[in-house]
RODREN-620405 format. One record per residue (C-alpha): x, y, z; residue in three letters. Coordinates in steps of 0.05 Angstrom, whole numbers, plus 5000, padded with zeros to 4 digits. Layout:
! residues N
- X Y Z ALA;
...
! end
This chain:
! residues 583
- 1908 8166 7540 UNK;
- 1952 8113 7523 UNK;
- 2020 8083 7565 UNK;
- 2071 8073 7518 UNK;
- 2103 8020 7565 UNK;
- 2042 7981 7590 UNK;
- 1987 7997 7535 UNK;
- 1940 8027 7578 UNK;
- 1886 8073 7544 UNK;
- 1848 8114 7594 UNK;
- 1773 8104 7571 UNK;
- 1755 8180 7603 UNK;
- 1798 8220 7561 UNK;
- 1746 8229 7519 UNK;
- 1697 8240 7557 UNK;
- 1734 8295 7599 UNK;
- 1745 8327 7534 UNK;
- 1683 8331 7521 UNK;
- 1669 8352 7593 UNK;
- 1709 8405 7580 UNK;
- 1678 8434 7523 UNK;
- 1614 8441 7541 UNK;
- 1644 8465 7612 UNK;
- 1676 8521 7573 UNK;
- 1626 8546 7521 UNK;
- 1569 8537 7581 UNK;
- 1609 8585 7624 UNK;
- 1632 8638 7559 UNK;
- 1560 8636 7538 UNK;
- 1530 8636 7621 UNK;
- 1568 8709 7629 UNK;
- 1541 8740 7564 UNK;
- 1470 8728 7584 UNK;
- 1478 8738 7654 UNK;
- 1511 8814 7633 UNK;
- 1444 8822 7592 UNK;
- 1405 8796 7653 UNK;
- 1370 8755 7618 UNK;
- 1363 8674 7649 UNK;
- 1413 8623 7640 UNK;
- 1370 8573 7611 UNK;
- 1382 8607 7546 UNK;
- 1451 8602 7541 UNK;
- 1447 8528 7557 UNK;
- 1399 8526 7497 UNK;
- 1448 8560 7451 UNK;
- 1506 8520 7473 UNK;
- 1465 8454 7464 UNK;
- 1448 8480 7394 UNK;
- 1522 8499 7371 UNK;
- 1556 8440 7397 UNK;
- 1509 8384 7389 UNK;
- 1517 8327 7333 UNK;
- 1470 8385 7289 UNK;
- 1520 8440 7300 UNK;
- 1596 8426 7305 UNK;
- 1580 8366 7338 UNK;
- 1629 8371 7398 UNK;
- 1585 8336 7438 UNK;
- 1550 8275 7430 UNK;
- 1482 8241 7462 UNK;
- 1500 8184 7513 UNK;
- 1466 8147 7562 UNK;
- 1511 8177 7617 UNK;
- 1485 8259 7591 UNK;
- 1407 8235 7581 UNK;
- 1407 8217 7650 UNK;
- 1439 8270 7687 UNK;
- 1386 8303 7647 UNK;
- 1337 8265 7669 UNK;
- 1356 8285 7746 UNK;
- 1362 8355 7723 UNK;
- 1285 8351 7701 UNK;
- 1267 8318 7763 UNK;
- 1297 8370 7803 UNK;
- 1265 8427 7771 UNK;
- 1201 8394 7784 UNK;
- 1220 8386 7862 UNK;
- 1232 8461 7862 UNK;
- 1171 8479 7833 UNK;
- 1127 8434 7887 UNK;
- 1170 8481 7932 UNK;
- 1144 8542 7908 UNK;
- 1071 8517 7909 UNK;
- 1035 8546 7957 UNK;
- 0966 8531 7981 UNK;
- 0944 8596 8011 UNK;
- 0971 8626 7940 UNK;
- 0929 8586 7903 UNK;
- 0871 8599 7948 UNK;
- 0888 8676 7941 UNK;
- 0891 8677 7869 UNK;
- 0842 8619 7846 UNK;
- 0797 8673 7803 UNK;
- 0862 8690 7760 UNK;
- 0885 8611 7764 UNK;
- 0834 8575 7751 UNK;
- 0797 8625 7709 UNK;
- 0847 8659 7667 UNK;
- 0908 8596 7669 UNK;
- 0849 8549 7655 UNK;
- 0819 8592 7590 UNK;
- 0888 8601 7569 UNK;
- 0917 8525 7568 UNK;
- 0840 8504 7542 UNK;
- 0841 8560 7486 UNK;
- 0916 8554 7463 UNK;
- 0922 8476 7468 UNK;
- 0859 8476 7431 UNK;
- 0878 8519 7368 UNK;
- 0952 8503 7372 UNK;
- 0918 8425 7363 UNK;
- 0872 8437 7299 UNK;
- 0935 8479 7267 UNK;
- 0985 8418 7274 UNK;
- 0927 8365 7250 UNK;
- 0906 8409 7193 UNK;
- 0972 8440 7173 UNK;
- 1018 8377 7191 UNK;
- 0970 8324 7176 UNK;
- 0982 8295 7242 UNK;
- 0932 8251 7282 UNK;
- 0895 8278 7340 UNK;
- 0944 8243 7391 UNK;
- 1002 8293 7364 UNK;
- 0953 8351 7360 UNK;
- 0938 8343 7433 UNK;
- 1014 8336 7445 UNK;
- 1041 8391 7405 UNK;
- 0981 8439 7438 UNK;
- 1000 8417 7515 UNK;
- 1070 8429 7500 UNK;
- 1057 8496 7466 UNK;
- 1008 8525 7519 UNK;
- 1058 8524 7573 UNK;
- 1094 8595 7580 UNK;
- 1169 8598 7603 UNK;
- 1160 8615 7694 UNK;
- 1237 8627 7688 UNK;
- 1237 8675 7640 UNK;
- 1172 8718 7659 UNK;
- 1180 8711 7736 UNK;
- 1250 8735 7730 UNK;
- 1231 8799 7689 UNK;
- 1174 8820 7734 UNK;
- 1208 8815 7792 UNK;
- 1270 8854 7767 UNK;
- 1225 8912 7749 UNK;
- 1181 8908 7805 UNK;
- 1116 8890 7762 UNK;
- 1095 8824 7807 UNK;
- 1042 8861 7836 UNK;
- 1016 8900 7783 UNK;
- 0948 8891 7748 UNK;
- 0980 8851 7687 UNK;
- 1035 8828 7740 UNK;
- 0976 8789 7778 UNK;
- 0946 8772 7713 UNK;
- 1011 8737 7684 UNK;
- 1033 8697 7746 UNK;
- 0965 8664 7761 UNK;
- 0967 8631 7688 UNK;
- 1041 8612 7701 UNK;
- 1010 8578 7776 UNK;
- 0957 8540 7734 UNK;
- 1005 8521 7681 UNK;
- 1044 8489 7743 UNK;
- 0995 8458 7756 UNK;
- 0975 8426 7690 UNK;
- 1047 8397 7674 UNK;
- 1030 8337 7737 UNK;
- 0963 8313 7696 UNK;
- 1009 8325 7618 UNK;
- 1060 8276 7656 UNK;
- 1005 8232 7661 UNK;
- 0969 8237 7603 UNK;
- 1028 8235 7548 UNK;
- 1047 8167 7570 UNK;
- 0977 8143 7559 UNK;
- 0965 8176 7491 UNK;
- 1016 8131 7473 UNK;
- 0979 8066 7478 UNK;
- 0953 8029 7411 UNK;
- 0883 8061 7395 UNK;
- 0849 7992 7418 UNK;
- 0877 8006 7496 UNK;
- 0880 8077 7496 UNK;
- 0810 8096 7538 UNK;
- 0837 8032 7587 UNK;
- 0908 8061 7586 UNK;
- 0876 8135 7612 UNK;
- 0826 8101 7667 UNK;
- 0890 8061 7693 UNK;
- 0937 8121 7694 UNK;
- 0884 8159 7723 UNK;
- 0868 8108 7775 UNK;
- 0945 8102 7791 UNK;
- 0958 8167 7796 UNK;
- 0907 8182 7846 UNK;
- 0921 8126 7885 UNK;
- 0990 8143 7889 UNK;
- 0994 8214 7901 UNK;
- 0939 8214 7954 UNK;
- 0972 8158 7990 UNK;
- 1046 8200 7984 UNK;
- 1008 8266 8004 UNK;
- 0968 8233 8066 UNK;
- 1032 8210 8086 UNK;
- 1073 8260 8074 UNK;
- 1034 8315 8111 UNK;
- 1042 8263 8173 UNK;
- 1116 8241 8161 UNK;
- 1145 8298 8132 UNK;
- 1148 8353 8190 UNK;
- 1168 8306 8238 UNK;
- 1214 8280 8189 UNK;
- 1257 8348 8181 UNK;
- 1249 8366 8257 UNK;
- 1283 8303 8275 UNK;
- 1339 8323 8228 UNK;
- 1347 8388 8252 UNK;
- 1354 8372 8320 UNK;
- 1417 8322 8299 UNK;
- 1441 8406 8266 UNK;
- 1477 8386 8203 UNK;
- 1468 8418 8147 UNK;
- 1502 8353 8110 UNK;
- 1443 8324 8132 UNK;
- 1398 8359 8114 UNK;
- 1419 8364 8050 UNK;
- 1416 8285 8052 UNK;
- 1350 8283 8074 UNK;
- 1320 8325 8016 UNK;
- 1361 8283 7962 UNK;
- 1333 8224 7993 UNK;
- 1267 8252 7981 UNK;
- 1266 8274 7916 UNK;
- 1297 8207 7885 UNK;
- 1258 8167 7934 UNK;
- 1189 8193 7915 UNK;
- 1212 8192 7842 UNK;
- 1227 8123 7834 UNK;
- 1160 8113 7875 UNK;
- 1123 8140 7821 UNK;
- 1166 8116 7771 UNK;
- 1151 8043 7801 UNK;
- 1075 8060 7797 UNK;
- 1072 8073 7722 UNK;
- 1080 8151 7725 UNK;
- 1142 8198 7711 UNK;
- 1198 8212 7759 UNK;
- 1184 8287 7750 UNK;
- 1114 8271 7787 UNK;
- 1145 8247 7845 UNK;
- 1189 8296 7853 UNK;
- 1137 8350 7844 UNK;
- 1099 8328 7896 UNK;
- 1152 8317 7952 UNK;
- 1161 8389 7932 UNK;
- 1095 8404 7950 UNK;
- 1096 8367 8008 UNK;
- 1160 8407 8036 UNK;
- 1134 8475 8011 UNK;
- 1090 8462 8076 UNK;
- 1143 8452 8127 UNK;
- 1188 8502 8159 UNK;
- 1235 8482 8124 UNK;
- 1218 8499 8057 UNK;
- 1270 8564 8043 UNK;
- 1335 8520 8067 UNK;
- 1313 8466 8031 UNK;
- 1312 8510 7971 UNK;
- 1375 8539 7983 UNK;
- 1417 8464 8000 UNK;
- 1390 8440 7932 UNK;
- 1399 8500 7886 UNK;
- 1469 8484 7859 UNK;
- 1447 8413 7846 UNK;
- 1386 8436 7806 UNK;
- 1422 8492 7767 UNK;
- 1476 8450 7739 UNK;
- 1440 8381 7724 UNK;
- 1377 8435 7698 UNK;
- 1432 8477 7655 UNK;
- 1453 8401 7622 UNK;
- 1378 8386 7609 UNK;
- 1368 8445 7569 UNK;
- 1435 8429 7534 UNK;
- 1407 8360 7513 UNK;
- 1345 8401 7496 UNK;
- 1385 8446 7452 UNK;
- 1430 8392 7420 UNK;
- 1362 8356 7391 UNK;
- 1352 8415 7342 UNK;
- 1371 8397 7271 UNK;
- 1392 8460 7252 UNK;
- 1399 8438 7178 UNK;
- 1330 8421 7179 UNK;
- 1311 8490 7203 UNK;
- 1342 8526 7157 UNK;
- 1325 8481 7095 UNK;
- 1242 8496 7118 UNK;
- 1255 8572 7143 UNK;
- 1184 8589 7120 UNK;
- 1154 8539 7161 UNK;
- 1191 8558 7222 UNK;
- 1171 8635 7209 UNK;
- 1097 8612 7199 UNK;
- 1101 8573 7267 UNK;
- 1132 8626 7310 UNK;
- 1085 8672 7286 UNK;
- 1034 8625 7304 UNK;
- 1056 8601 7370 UNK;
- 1074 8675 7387 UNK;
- 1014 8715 7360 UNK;
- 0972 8658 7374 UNK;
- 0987 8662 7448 UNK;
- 0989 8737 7452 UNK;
- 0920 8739 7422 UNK;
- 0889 8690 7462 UNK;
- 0907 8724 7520 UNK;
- 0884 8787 7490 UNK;
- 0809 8757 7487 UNK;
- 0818 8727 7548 UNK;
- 0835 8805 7589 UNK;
- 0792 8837 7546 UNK;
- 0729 8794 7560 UNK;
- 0754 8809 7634 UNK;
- 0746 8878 7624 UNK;
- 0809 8887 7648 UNK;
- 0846 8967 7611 UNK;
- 0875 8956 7545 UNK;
- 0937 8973 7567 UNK;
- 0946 8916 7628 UNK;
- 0916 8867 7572 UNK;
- 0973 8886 7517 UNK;
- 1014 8872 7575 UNK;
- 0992 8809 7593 UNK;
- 0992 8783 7521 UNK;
- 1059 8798 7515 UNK;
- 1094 8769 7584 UNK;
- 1054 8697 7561 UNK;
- 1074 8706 7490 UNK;
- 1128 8648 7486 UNK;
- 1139 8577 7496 UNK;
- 1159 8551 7563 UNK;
- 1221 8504 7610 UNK;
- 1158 8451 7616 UNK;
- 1138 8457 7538 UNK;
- 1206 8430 7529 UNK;
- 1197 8373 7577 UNK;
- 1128 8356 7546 UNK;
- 1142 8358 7471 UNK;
- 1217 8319 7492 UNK;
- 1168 8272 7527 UNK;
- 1123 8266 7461 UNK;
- 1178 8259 7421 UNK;
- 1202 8213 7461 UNK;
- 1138 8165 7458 UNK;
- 1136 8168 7379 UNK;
- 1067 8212 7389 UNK;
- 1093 8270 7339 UNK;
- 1137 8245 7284 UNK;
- 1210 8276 7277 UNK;
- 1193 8337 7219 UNK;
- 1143 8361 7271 UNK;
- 1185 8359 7330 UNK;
- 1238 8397 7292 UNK;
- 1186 8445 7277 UNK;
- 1151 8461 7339 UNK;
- 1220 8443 7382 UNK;
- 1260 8506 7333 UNK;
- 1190 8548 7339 UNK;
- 1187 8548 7417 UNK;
- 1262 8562 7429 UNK;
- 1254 8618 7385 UNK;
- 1202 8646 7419 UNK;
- 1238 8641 7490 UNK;
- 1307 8670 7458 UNK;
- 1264 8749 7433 UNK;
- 1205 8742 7497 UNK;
- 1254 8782 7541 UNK;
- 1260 8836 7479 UNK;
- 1176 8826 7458 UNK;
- 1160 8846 7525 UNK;
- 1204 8906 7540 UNK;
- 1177 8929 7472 UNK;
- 1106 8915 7487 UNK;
- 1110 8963 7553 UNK;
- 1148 9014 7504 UNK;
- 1089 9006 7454 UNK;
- 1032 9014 7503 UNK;
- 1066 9074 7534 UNK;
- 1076 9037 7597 UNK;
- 1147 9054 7603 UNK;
- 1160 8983 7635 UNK;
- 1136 9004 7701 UNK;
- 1067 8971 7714 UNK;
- 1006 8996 7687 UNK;
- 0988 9080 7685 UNK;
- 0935 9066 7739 UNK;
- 0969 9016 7785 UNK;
- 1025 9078 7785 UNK;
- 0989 9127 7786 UNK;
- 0951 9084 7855 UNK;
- 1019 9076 7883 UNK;
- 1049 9143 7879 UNK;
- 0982 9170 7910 UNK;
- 0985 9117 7971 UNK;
- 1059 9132 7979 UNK;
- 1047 9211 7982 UNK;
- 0996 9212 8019 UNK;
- 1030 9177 8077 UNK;
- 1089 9225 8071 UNK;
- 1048 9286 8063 UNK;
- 1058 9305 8135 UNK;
- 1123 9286 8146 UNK;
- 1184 9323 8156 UNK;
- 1268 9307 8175 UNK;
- 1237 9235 8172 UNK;
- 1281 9180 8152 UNK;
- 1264 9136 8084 UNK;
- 1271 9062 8098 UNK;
- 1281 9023 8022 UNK;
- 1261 8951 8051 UNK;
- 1216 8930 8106 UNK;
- 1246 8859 8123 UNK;
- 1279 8843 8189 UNK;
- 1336 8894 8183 UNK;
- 1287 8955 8167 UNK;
- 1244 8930 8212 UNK;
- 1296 8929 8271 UNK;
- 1318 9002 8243 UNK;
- 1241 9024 8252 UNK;
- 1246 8997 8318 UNK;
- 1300 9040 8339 UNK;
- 1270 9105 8303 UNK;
- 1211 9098 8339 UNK;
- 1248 9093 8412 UNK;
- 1276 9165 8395 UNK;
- 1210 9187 8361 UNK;
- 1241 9198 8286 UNK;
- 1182 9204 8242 UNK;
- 1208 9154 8185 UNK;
- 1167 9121 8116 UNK;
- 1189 9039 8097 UNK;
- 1186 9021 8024 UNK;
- 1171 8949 8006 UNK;
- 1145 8908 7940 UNK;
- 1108 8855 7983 UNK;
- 1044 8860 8005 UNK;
- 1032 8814 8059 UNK;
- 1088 8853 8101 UNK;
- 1069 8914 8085 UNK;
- 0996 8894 8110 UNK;
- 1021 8872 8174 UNK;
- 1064 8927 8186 UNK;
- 0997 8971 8170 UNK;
- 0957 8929 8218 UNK;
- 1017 8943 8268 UNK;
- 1001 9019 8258 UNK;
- 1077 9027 8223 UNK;
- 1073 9081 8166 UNK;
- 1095 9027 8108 UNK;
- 1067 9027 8034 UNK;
- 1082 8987 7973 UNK;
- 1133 9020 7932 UNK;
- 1193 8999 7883 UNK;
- 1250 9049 7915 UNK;
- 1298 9052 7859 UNK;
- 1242 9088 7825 UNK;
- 1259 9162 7822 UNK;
- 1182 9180 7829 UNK;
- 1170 9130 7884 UNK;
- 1229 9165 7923 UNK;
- 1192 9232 7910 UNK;
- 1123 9211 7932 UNK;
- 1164 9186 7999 UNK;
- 1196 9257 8007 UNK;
- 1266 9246 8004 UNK;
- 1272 9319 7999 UNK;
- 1250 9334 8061 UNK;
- 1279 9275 8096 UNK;
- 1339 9270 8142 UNK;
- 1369 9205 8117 UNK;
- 1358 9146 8076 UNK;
- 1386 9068 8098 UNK;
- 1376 9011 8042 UNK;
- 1363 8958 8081 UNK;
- 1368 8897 8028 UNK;
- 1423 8860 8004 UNK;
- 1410 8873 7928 UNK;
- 1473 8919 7911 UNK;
- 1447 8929 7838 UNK;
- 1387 8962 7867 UNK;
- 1417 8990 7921 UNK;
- 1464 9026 7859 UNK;
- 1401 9051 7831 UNK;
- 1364 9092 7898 UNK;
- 1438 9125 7901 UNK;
- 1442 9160 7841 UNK;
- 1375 9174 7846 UNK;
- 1379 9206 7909 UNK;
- 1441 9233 7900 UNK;
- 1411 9266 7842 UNK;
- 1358 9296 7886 UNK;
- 1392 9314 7948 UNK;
- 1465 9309 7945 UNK;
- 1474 9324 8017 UNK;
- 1431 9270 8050 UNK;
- 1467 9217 8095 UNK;
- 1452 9147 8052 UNK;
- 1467 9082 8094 UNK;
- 1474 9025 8054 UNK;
- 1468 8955 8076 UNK;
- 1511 8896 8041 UNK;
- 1524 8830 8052 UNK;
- 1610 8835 8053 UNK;
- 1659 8873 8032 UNK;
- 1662 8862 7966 UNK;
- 1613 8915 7934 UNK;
- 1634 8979 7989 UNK;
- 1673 9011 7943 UNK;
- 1625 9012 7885 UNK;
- 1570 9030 7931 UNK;
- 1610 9082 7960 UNK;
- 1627 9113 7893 UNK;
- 1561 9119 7872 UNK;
- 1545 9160 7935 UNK;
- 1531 9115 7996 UNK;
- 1557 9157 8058 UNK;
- 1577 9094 8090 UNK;
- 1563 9016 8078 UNK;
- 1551 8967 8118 UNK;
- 1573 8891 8108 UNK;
- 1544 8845 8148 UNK;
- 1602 8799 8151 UNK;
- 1643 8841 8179 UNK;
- 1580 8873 8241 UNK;
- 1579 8789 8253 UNK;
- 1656 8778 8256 UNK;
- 1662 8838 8307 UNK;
- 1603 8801 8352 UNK;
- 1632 8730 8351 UNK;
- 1710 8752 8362 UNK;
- 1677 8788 8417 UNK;
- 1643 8727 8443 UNK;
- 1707 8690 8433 UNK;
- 1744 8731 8479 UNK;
- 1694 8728 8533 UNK;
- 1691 8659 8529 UNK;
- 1768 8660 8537 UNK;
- 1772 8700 8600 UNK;
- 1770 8768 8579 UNK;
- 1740 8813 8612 UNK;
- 1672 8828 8580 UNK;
- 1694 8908 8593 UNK;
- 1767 8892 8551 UNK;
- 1730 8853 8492 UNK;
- 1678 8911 8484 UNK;
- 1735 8955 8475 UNK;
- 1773 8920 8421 UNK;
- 1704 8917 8390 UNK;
- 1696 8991 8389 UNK;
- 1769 9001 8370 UNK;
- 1755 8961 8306 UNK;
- 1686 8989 8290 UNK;
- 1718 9058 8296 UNK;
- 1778 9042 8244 UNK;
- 1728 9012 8200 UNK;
- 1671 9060 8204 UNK;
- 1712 9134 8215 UNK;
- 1667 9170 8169 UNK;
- 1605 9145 8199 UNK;
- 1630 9158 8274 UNK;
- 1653 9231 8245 UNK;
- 1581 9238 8225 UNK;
- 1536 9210 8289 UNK;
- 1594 9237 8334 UNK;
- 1541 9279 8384 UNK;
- 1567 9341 8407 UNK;
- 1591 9346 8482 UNK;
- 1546 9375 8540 UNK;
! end
């Protein structure tokens, strides 16, 4: 902007224009995908494709967007080391290392002799362009199975322990990349030194870290602020980043491993949650500069290569893990499953062939190529794998015999049961509920989709099973027609949406409880049929203005009353219905 009087031009008009922008078309484009449920990282993609120097080119590259990409990339690294888990890996190290291990050696493999032979590339961009290819999209296929409940079915189980060893694989492609990149007469040195660094490094930061680590976040805790805390785990990630960095390895390394190292602490799940909205924005403007290095001219000028490659990359994929099942006599069906879910490119693939393209290891035609041929593939996997479970007459629902498992094990605890209540959630709220039934000896049945609590709940003698309970036939197995009432105990309200018009389709009478976080879903969850819903905000605002009123100089017998007289305005119909009758 320029002062007419002094001459002033403000340099950051043009940059907050072009803030703005991309601001605008990432929130338009956010909200369509989000009302299709499918992940966000695709709309950053699109919007990095249609505004980028090859589109309209609205936005251009600068050293100010590559490297809040750069921190986005770290930080998705840093939440993946989050989510590692050694007892998961230990629990699942058949499917990990013998499925995700086939899988990366199988794909990287052919995807390698098809870019050498059909490109004429050396074997240094082979080995690139397979890596990158290999790696499946965690965002995308995570998300879907755990939306339809399908995490702990047979191709569920299969699916996730290739995406753990493909997590696994991106720390040792950080590594290796680099080194690929040396002349041809250092290149075996270049490997032994980057080998030798990096285990150097990351067993010094992980012997450390295991000692410094817990200690570190206890002594934060006890100072209790959040702002802190927050502090502490930035200070982390960029600290151990430039660490690495210094050492001759990536800053996404670094990161990944003080991940790791805090996925071992207590204080993993806040962590997680003080971090997110840094990683989702400076993640959402990685994939943006991802999307805005497609030449879209290009693409369209060699359309029959790009069809050739994403039917390569995606049938290629898909029939790998086809062998792979198959070989593991694991039911047609589950395997047609599989192959689908892992039939795309992946968030890492990105980072790796970015990386490769970045060290001049796959010239710019390739790139183009394989970059157009792996976004593809992530933009119809959401649509190839509902189809897939249409096609193998799954019905998107796990396979025929892990339903037809669960529906027995549910039934078969609620055979016997009668005017029991149906629990839909077994955390700490349906817990406390089962608690209280069992003081007045209720008979009740608790739905959950994780195993682990439902096996200590079993060991407890509690009658839980595994179940999805927005699924009209897991409802049925449970016996909601012969039950007395039915609480949703999770915050979910989509879900919680779904068991009421079920059940209200069943039993129209029942008493339905619904739990919610605040007020802001009770009237949608009370039109589709909840008898009454409970926000949490408002149960914890009635316990602390009591508390405030003690602490005041009420009298403790004064504050309970006010208590009672706003429970009661808020909750008429549900004192109506427990009202007992008078003796």
């Amino acid at each position: 902007m320029t002062n007419a009087a002094s001459g002033y031009h403000d340099p950051m008009h043009p940059q907050l224009l072009s803030i703005l922008v991309l601001l605008s078309a990432a929130v338009i484009a956010v909200a369509v995908v989000r009302r299709f449920r499918r992940p966000s990282m695709l709309a950053y993609l699109a919007v990095g494709m249609a505004l980028g120097p090859h589109g309209l080119a609205l936005l251009a590259e600068n050293a100010e967007v590559q490297g809040f990409a750069e921190f986005g990339l770290v930080f998705l690294m840093f939440s993946i080391g989050l989510e590692f888990s050694l007892k998961r890996l230990q629990a699942m190290r058949a499917l990990v290392f013998g499925f995700g291990a086939s899988q990366m050696a199988l794909t990287a493999l052919g995807t390698g002799l098809a870019t050498v032979l059909a490109y004429g590339q050396d074997w240094k961009s082979g080995i690139a362009v397979g890596l990158a290819v290999a790696m499946s999209s965690t965002v995308i296929v995570a998300r879907m199975l755990s939306d339809r409940f399908e995490l702990h079915s047979r191709s569920g189980r299969q699916t996730m322990g290739v995406l753990l060893f493909q997590d696994l694989a991106v720390a040792p492609c950080l590594i290796l990349l680099p080194a690929l990149a040396a002349s041809g007469d250092d290149l075996w040195r270049s490997l032994a030194v980057a080998a030798a660094q990096a285990v150097a490094v990351l067993a010094l930061l992980v012997w450390l870290g295991k000692r410094l680590m817990g200690r570190l976040f206890d002594a934060m805790a006890r100072v209790r602020s959040n702002e802190l805390l927050v502090l502490t785990s930035l200070w982390i990630v960029v600290g151990l980043s430039f660490l690495t960095a210094q050492s001759g390895l990536s800053l996404a390394l670094g990161a990944f491993v003080g991940g790791m190292l805090i996925s071992e602490t207590a204080y993993r799940h806040h962590v997680e949650a003080d971090i997110r909205p840094f990683r989702d924005i400076l993640l959402g403007l990685f994939f943006v500069t991802i999307g805005m290095m497609l030449d879209l001219g290009y693409v369209l000028a060699n359309a029959h290569k790009l069809a050739l490659a994403v039917a390569l990359l995606i049938g290629g994929k898909a029939a790998v893990m086809l062998l792979i099942t198959r070989i593991a006599k694991t039911p047609l069906v589950a395997s047609l499953r599989t192959a689908a879910q892992l039939a795309q490119a992946g968030e890492f693939g990105l980072v790796l062939i970015h990386l490769a393209h970045q060290l001049q290891l796959i010239s710019a035609n390739v790139f183009q190529i394989t970059l157009s041929a792996m976004l593809l593939s992530m933009f119809v996997a959401p649509f190839l794998i509902e189809r897939a479970a249409r096609l193998s007459g799954d019905l998107g629902r796990g396979d025929w015999a892990h339903k037809a498992t669960v529906i027995h094990n549910i039934a078969v605890h609620s055979i016997d049961l009668g005017q029991h209540v149906v629990i839909c959630g077994y955390g700490r709220t349906g817990q406390r509920i089962a608690e209280f039934l069992g003081v007045e000896n209720i008979p009740f049945i608790a739905l959950d989709v994780d195993p682990q609590r439902i096996g200590e709940a079993r060991a407890q003698g509690i009658n839980a099973v595994f179940g999805n309970a927005d699924r009209r036939e897991v409802l049925q197995a449970a016996g909601v027609a012969r039950a007395r009432a039915v609480v949703v105990t999770y915050p979910d309200a989509h879900s919680a949406e779904r068991v009421l018009h079920i059940v209200r389709g069943m039993r129209p009478d029942i008493p339905i409880v619904v739990r919610t976080v605040d007020d802001k879903d009770v009237a949608r969850l009370k039109a589709a049929g909840a008898t009454e819903v409970i926000p949490e905000v408002l149960e914890s605002s009635l316990l602390i203005a009591a508390e405030t009123l003690v602490q005041a100089g009420i009298p403790m017998k004064k504050a309970i009353l006010h208590v009672r007289a706003a429970r009661a305005e808020r909750y008429a119909s549900l004192r109506d219905f427990y009202q007992r009758p008078k003796t």
